[in-house]
SEZA-880123 format. One record per atom (N, C-alpha, C, O, CB): x, y negated, z negated. Coordinates in steps of 0.2 Angstrom, whole numbers, padded with zeros to 4 digits, always signed. Glycine has a CB too. Layout:
! residues N
XYZ
...
***
This chain:
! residues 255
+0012-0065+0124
+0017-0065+0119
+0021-0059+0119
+0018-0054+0119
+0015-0067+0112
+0027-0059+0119
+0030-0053+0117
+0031-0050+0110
+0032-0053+0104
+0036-0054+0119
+0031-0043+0113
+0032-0039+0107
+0039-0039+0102
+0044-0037+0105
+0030-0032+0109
+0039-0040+0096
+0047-0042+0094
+0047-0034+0092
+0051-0030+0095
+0048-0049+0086
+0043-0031+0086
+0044-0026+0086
+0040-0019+0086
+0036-0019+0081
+0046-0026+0083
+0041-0013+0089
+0037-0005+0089
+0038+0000+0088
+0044+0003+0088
+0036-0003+0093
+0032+0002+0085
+0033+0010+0082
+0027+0012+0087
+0021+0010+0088
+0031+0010+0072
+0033+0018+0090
+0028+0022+0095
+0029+0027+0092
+0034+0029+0090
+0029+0023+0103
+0023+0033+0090
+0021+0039+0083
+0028+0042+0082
+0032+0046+0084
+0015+0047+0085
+0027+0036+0077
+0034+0037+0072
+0031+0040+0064
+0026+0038+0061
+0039+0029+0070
+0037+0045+0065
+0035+0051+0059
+0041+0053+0055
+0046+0055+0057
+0031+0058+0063
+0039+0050+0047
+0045+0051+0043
+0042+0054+0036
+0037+0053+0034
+0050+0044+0043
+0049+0058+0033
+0047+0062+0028
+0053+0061+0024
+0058+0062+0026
+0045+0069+0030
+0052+0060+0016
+0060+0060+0011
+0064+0066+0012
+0070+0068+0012
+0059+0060+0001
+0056+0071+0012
+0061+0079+0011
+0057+0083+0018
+0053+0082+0021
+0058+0084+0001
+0061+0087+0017
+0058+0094+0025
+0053+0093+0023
+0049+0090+0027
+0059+0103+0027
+0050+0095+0018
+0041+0098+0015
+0037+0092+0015
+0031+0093+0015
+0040+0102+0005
+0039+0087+0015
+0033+0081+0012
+0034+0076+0017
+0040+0073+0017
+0034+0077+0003
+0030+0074+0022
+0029+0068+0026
+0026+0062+0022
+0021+0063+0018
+0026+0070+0032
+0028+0056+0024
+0025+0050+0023
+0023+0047+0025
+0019+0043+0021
+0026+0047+0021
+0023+0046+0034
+0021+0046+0040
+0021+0050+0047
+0025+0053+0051
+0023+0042+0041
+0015+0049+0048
+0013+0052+0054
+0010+0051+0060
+0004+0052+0062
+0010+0055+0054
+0014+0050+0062
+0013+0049+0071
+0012+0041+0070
+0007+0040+0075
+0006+0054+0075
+0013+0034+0067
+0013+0030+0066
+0013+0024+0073
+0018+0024+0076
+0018+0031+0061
+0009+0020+0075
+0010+0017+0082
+0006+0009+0078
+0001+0009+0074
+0005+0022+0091
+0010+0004+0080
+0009-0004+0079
+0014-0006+0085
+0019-0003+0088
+0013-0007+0071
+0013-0014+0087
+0016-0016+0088
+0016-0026+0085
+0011-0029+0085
+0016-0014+0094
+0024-0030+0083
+0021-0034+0082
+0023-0041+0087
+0029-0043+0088
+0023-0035+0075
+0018-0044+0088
+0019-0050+0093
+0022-0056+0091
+0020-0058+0086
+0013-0053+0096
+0026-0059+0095
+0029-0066+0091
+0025-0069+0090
+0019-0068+0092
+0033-0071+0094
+0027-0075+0085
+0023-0080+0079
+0018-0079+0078
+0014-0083+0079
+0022-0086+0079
+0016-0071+0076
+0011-0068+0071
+0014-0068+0064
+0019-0069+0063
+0008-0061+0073
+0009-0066+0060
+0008-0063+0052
+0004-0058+0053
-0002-0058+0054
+0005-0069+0045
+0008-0052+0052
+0003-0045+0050
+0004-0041+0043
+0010-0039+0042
+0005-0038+0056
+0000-0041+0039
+0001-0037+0035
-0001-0029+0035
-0005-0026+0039
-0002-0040+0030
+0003-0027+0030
+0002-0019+0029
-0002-0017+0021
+0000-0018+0015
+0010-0016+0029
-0007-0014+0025
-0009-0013+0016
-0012-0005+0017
-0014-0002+0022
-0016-0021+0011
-0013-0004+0009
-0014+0002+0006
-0014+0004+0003
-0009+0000+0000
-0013+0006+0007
-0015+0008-0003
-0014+0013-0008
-0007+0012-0010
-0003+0011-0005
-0016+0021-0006
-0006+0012-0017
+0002+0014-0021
+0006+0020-0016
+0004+0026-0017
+0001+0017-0030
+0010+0019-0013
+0013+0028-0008
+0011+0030-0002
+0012+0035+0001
+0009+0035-0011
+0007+0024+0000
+0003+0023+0008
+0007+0023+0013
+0005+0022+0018
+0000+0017+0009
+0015+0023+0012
+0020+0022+0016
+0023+0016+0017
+0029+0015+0020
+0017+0023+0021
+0021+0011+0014
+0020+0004+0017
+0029+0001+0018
+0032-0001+0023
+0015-0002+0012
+0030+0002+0010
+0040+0001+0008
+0044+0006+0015
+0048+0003+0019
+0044+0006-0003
+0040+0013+0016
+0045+0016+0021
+0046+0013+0030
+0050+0013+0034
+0043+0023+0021
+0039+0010+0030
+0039+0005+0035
+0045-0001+0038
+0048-0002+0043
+0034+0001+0033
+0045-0003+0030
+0050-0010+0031
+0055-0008+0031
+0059-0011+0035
+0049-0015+0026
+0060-0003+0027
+0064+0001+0029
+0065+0004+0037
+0068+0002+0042
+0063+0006+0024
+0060+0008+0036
+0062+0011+0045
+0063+0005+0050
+0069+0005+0052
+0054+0015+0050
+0058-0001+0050
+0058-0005+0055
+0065-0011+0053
+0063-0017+0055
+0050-0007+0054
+0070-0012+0051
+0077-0014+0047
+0083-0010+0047
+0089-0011+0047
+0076-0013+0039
+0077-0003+0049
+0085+0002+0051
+0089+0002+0046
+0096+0001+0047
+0091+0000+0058
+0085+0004+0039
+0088+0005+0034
+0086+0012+0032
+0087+0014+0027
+0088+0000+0030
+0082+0017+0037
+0082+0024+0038
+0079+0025+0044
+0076+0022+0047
+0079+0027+0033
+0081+0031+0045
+0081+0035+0052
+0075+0041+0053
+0074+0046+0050
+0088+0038+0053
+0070+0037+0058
+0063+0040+0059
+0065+0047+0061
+0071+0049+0064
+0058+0035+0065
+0061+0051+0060
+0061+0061+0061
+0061+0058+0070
+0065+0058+0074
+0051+0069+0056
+0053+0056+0069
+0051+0058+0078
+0048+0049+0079
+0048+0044+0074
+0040+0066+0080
+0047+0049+0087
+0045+0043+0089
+0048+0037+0091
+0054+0038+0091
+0042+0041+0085
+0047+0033+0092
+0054+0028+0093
+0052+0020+0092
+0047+0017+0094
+0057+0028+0101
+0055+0018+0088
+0055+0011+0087
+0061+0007+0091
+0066+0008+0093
+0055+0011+0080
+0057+0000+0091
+0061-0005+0097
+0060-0012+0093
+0055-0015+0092
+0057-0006+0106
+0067-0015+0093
+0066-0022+0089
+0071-0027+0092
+0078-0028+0092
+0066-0021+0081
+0066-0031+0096
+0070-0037+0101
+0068-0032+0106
+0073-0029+0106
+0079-0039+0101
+0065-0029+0110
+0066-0026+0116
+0072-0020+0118
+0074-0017+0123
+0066-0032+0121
+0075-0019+0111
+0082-0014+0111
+0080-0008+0106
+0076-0010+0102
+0089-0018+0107
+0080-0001+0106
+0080+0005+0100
+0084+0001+0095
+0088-0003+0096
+0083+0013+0102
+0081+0002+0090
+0083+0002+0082
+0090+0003+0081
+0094+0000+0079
+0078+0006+0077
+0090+0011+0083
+0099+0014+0084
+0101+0009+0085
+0103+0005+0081
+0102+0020+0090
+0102+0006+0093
+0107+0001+0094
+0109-0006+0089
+0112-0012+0090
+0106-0001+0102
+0107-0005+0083
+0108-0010+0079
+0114-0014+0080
+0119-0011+0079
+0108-0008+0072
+0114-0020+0081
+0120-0023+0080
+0122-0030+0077
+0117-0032+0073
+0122-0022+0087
+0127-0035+0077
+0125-0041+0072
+0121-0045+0079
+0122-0052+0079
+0134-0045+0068
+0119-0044+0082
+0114-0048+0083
+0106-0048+0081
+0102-0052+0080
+0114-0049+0088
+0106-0041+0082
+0098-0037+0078
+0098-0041+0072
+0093-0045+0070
+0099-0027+0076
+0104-0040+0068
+0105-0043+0061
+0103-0049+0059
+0101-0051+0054
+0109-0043+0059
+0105-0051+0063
+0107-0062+0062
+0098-0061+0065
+0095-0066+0062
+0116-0068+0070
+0094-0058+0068
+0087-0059+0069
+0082-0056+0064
+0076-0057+0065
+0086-0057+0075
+0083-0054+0061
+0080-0049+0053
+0080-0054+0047
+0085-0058+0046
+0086-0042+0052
+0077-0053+0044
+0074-0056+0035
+0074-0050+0032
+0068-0048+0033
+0066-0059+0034
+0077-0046+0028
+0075-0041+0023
+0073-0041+0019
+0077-0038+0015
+0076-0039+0022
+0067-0043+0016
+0063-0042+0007
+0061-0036+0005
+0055-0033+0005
+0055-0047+0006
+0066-0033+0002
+0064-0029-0001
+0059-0028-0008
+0056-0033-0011
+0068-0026-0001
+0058-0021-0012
+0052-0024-0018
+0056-0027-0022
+0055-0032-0025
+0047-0017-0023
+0062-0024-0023
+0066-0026-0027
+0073-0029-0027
+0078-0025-0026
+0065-0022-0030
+0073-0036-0027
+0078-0042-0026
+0085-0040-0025
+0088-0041-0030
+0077-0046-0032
+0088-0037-0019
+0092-0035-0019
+0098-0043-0022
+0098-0049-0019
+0092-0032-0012
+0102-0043-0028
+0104-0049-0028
+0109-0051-0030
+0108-0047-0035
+0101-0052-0031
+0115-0052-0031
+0121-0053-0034
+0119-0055-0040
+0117-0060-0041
+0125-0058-0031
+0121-0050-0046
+0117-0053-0053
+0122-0058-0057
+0121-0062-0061
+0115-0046-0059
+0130-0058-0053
+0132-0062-0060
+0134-0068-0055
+0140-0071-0057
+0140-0058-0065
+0132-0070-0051
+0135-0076-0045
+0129-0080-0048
+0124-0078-0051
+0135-0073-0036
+0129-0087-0047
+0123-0094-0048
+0118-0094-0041
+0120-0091-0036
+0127-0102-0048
+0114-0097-0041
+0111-0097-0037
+0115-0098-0032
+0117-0094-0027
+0107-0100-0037
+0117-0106-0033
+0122-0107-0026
+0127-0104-0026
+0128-0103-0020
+0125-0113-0024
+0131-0101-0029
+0135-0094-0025
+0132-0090-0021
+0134-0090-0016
+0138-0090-0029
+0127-0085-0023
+0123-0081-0020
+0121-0085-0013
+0121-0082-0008
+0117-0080-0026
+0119-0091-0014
+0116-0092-0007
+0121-0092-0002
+0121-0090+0004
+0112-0098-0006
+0127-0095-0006
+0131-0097+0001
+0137-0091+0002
+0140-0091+0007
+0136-0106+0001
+0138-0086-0001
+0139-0078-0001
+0134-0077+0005
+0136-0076+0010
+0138-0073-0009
+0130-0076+0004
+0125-0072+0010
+0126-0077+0017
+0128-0074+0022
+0115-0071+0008
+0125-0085+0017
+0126-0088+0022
+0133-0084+0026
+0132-0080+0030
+0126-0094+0020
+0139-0087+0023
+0146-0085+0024
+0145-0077+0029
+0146-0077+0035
+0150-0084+0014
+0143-0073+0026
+0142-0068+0027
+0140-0067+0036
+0143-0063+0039
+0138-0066+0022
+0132-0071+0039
+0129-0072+0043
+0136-0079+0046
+0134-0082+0051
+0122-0073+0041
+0141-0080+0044
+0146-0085+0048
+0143-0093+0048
+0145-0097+0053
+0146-0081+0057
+0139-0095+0045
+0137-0101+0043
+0140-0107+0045
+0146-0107+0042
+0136-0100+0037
+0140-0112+0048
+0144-0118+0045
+0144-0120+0039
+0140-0116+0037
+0142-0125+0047
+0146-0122+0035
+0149-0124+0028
+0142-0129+0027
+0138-0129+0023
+0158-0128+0027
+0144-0135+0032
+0139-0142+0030
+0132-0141+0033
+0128-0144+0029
+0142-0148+0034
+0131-0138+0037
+0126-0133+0041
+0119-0127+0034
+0113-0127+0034
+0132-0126+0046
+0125-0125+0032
+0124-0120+0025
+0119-0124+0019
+0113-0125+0018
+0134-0118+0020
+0126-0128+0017
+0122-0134+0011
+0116-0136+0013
+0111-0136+0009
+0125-0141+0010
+0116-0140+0019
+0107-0144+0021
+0104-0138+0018
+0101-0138+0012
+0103-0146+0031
+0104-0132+0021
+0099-0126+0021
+0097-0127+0014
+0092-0129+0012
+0102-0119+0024
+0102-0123+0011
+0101-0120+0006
+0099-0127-0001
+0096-0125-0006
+0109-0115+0004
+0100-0133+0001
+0096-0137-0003
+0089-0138-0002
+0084-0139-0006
+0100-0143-0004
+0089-0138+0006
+0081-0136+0008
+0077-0132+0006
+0071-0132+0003
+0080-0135+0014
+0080-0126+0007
+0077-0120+0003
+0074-0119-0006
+0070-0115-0008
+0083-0116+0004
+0079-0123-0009
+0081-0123-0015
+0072-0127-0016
+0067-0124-0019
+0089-0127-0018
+0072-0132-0013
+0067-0136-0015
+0060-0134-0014
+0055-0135-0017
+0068-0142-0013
+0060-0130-0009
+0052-0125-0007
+0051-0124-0016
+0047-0128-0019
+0053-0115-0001
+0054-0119-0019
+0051-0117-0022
+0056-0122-0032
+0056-0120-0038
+0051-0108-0020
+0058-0127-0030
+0058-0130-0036
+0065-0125-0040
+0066-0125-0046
+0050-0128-0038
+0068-0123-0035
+0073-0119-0038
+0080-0126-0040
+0084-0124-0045
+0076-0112-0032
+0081-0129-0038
+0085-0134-0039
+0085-0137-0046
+0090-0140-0049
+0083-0138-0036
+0080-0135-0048
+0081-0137-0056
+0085-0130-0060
+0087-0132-0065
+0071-0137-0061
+0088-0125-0059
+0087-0120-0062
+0099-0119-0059
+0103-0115-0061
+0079-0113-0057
+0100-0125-0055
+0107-0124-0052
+0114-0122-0058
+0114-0127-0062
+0108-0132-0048
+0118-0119-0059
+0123-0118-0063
+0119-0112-0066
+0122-0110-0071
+0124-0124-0067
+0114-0108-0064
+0108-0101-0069
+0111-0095-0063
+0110-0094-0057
+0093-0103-0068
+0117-0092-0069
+0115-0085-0065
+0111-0083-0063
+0105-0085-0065
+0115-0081-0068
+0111-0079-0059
+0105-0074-0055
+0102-0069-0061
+0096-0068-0062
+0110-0068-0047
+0105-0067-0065
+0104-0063-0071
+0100-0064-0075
+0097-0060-0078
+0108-0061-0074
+0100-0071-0076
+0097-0075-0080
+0090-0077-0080
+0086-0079-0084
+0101-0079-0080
+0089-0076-0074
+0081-0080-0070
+0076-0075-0073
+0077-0070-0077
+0079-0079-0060
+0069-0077-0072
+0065-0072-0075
+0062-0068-0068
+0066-0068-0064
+0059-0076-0081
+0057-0065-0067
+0055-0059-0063
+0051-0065-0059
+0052-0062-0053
+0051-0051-0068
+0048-0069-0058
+0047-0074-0052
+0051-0077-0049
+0051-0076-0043
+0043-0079-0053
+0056-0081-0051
+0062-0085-0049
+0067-0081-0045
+0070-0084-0040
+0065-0086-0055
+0067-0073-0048
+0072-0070-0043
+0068-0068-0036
+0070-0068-0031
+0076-0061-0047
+0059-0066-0037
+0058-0067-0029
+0057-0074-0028
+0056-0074-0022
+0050-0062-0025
+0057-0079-0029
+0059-0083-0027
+0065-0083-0023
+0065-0082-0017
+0058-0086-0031
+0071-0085-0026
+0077-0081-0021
+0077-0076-0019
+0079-0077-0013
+0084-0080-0023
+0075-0069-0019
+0074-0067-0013
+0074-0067-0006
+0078-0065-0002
+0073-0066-0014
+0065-0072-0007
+0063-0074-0003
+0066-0080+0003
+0065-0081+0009
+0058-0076-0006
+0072-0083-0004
+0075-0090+0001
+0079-0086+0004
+0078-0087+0010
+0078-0098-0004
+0086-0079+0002
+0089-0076+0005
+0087-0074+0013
+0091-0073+0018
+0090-0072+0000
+0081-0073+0011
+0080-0070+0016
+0079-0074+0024
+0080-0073+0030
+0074-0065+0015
+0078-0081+0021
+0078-0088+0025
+0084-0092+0028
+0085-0096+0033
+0076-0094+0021
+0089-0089+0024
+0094-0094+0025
+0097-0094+0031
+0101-0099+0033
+0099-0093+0020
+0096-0087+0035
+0101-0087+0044
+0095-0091+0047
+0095-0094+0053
+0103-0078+0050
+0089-0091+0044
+0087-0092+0051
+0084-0087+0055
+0086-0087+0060
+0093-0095+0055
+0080-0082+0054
+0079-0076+0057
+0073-0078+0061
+0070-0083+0059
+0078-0069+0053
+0073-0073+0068
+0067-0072+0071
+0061-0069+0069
+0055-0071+0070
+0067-0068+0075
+0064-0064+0065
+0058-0058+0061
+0060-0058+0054
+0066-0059+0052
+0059-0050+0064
+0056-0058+0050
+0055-0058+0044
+0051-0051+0042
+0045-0050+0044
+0052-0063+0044
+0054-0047+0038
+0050-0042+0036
+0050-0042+0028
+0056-0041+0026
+0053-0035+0039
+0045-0043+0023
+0044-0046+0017
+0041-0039+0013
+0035-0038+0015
+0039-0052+0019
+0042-0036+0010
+0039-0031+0005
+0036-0033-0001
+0039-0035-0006
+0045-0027+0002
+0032-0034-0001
+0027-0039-0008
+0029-0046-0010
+0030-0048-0016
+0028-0035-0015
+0030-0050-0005
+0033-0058-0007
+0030-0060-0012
+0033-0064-0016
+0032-0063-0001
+0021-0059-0014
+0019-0063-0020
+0019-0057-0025
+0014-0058-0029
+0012-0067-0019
+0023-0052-0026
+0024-0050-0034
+0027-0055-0038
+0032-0058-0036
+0028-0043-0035
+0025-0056-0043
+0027-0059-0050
+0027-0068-0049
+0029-0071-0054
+0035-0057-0051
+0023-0071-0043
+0025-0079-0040
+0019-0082-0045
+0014-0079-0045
+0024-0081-0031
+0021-0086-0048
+0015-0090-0052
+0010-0095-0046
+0011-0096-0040
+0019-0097-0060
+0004-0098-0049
+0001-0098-0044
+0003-0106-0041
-0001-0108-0037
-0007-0098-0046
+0009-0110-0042
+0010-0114-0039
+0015-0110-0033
+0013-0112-0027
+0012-0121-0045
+0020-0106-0034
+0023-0103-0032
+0019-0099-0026
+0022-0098-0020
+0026-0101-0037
+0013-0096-0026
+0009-0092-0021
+0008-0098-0014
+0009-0098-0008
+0001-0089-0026
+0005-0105-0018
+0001-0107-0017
+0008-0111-0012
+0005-0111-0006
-0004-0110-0022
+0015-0114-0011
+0021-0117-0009
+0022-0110-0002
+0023-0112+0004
+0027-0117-0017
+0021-0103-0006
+0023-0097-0001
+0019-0097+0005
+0022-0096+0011
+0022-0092-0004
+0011-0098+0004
+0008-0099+0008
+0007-0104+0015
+0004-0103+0020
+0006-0098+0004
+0011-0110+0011
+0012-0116+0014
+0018-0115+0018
+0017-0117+0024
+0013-0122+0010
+0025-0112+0017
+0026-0111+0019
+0028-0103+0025
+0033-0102+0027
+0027-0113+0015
+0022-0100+0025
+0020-0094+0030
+0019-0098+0037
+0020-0097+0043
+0014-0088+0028
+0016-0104+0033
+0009-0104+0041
+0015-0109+0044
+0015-0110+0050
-0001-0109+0039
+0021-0112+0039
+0023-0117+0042
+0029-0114+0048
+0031-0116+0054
+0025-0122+0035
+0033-0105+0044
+0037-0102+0047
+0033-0100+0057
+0035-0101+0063
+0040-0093+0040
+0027-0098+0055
+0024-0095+0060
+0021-0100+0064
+0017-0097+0067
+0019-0089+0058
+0022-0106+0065
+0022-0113+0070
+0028-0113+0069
+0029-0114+0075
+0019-0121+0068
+0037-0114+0066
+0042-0114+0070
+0042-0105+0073
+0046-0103+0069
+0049-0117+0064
+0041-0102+0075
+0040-0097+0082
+0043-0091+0077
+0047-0087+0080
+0045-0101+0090
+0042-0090+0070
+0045-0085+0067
+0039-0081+0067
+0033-0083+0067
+0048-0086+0060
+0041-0073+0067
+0037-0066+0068
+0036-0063+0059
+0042-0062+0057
+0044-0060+0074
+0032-0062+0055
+0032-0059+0049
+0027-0053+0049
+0021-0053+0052
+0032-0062+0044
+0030-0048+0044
+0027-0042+0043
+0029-0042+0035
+0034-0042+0033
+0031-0035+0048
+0021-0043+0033
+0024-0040+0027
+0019-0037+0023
+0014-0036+0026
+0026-0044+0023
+0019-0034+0016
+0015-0029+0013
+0013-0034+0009
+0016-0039+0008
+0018-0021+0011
+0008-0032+0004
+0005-0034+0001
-0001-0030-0004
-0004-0025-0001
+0004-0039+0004
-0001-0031-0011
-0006-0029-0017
-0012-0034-0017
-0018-0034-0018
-0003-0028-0025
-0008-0040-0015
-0011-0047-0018
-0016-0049-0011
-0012-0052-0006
-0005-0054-0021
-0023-0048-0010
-0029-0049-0008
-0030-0057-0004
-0029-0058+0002
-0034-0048-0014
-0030-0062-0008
-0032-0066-0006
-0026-0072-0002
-0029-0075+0002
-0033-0068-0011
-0022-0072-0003
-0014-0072+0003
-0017-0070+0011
-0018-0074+0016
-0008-0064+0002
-0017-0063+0009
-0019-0062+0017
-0023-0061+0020
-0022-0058+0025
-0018-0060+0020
-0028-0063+0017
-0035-0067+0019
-0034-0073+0024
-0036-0073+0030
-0037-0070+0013
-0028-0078+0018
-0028-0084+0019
-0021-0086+0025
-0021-0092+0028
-0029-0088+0013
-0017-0082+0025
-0012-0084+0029
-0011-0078+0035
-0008-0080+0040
-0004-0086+0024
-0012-0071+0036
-0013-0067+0039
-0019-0066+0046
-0025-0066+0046
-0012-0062+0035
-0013-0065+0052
-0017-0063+0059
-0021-0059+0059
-0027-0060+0061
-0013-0061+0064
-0018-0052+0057
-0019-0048+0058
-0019-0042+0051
-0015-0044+0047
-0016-0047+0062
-0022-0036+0050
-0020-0032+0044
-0020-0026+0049
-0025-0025+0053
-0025-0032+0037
-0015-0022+0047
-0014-0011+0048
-0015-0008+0039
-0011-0009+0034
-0001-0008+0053
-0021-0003+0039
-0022-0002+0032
-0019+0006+0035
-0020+0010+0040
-0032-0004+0028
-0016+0006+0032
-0012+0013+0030
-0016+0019+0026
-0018+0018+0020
-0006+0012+0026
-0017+0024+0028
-0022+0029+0023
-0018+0036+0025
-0015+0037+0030
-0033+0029+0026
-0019+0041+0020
-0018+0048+0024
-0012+0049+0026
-0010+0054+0028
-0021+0049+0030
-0007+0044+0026
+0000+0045+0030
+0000+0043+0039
+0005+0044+0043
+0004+0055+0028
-0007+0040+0042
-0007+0037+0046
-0011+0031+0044
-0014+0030+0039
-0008+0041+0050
-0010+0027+0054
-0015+0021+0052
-0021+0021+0053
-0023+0021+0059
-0013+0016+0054
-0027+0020+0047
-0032+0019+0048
-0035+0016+0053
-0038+0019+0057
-0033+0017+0045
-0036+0010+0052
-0039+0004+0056
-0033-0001+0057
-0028+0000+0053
-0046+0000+0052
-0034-0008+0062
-0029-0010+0064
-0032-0017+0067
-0035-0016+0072
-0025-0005+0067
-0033-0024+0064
-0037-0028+0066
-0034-0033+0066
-0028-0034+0064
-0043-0028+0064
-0039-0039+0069
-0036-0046+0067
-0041-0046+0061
-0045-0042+0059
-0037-0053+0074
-0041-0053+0059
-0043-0054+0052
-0050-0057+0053
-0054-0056+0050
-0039-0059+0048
-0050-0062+0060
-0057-0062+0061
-0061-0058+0065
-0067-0060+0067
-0059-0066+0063
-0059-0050+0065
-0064-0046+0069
-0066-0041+0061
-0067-0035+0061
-0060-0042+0078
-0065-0043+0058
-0068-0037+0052
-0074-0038+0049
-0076-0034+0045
-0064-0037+0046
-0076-0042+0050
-0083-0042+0050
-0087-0035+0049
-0090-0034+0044
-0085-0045+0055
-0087-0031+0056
-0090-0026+0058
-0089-0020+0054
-0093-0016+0052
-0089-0025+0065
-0080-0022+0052
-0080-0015+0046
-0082-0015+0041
-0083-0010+0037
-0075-0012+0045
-0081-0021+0039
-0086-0025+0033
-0092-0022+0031
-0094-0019+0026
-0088-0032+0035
-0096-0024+0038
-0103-0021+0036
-0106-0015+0036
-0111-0013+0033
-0106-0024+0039
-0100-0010+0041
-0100-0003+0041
-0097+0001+0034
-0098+0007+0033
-0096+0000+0047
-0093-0003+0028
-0091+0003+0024
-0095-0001+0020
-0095+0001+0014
-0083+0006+0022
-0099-0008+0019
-0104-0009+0015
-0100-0014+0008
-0100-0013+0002
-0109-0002+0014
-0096-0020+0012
-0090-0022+0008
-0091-0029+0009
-0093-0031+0014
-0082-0019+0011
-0090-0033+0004
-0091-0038+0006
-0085-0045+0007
-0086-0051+0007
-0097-0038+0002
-0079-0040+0006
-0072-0044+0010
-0067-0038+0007
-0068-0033+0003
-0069-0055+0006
-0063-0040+0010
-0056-0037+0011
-0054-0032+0006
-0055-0026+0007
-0051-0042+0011
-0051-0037-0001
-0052-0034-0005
-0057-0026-0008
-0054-0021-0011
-0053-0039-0007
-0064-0027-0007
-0067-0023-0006
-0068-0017-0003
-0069-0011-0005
-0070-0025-0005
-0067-0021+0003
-0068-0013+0011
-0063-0008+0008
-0063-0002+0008
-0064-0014+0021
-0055-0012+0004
-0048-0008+0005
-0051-0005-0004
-0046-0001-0007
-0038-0013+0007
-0056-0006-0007
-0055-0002-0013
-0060+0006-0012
-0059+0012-0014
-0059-0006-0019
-0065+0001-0007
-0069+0008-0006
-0066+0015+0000
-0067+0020+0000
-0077+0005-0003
-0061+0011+0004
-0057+0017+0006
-0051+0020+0004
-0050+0026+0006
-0055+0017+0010
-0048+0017+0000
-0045+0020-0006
-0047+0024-0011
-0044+0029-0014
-0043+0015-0009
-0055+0023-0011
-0056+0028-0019
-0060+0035-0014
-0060+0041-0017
-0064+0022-0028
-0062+0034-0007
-0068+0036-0004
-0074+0037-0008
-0079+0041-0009
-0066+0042-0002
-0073+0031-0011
-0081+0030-0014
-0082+0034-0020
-0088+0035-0022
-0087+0033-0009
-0076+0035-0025
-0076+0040-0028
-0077+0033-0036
-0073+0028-0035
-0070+0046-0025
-0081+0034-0041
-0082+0031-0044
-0076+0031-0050
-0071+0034-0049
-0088+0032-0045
-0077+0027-0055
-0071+0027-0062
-0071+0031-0064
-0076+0033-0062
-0072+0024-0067
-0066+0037-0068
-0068+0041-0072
-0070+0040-0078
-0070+0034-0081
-0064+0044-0072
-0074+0045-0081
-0078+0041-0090
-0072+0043-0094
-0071+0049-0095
-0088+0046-0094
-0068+0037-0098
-0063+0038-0102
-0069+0038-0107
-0073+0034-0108
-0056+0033-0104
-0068+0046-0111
-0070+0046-0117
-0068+0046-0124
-0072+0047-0129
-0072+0050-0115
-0059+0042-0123
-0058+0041-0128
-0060+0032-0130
-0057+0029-0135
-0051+0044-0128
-0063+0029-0126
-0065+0022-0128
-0071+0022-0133
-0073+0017-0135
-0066+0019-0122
***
């Protein structure tokens, strides 16, 4: 399979004094699911940014489609999904304005647009909610559209920044159905995640981020071995005990 997209030691920092990555190397294969996990500050948001070319790496080089990132152009774009943590959204537009504003935008057919976006609507049961400001929704509903936003061209790649914050569990459980279903039609995702059990159940692969580089870097059924080396007994686990380095709770002594 080919590689949609690479980071060869890519190394980026907010300020001269403080790096957030270092010397950073992945690459992602078509119709995989790789997640990114780690620690709160692990880098993971500057990932999905760098790799979106919505910032520019210090050192290293990254390639998406087989082209550098620099050469961004509207075809890079029209192949990209961008979920950020936080819903980029048109607050005073309705849903269906909002969708078909972004469609419009990607040059959509009109009648083409509609199927979509009523398709879309129904994944997550948003059709009930039609004539509801965007402002109006509550903090699941808007990644819900997000999520559909990020659907609506049609992208190769998909780069997701915490898709199941705030999703109730019928909504996790719909998202999920719908990963495995994006990654058999021949779509590519990368996304981050807090929430454990997801990507467990719909992820190829995991890159655990530590230190401002990457730790380990596996498929999901070869973990076993690191499993049984940091003495963990799933996922969830291994990434607490390298997160804390084994370092126990502190004693609140005001309890």
């Amino acid at each position: 399979m080919d590689n949609i997209l690479t980071f060869n030691n890519v190394s980026f920092g907010y300020t001269k004094k403080e790096s957030v990555l270092e010397s950073v190397s992945f690459s992602l294969q078509e119709q995989a699911v790789t997640a990114l996990l780690g620690v709160n500050g692990a880098g993971k948001s500057t990932i999905t940014w760098l790799a979106a070319n919505m910032l520019a790496r210090e050192e290293g080089t990254i390639t998406l489609f087989g082209h550098p990132v620099e050469q961004w152009n509207d075809a890079m774009k029209r192949g990209v999904g961008l979920l950020s943590s936080i819903d980029p959204l048109f607050e005073f537009f309705t849903i269906d304005e909002h969708l078909e504003y972004v469609g419009r935008l990607y040059r959509l057919d009109r009648s083409v647009l509609k199927k979509r976006i009523d398709n879309l609507k129904s994944i997550f049961d948003l059709d009930e909610f039609n004539g509801r400001r965007v402002n109006t929704l509550s903090t699941g509903n808007r990644r819900k559209l997000g999520i559909i936003t990020t659907l609506v061209h049609s992208p190769r790649l998909l780069i997701w920044d915490e898709p199941f914050n705030g999703l109730d569990p019928v909504a996790t459980v719909r998202l999920k159905e719908l990963i495995t279903h994006l990654k058999e039609s021949g779509v590519t995702i990368l996304m981050t995640s807090q929430v454990i059990e997801p990507v467990e159940a719909v992820c190829d692969r995991v890159i655990l981020l530590n230190g401002k580089k990457i730790l380990f870097e596996e498929r999901i059924q070869d973990l076993e071995k690191l499993l049984k080396t940091h003495h963990a007994h799933n996922l969830e686990s291994l990434l607490y005990k390298i997160g804390t380095a084994g370092k126990p709770l502190a004693k609140m002594d005001w309890l």
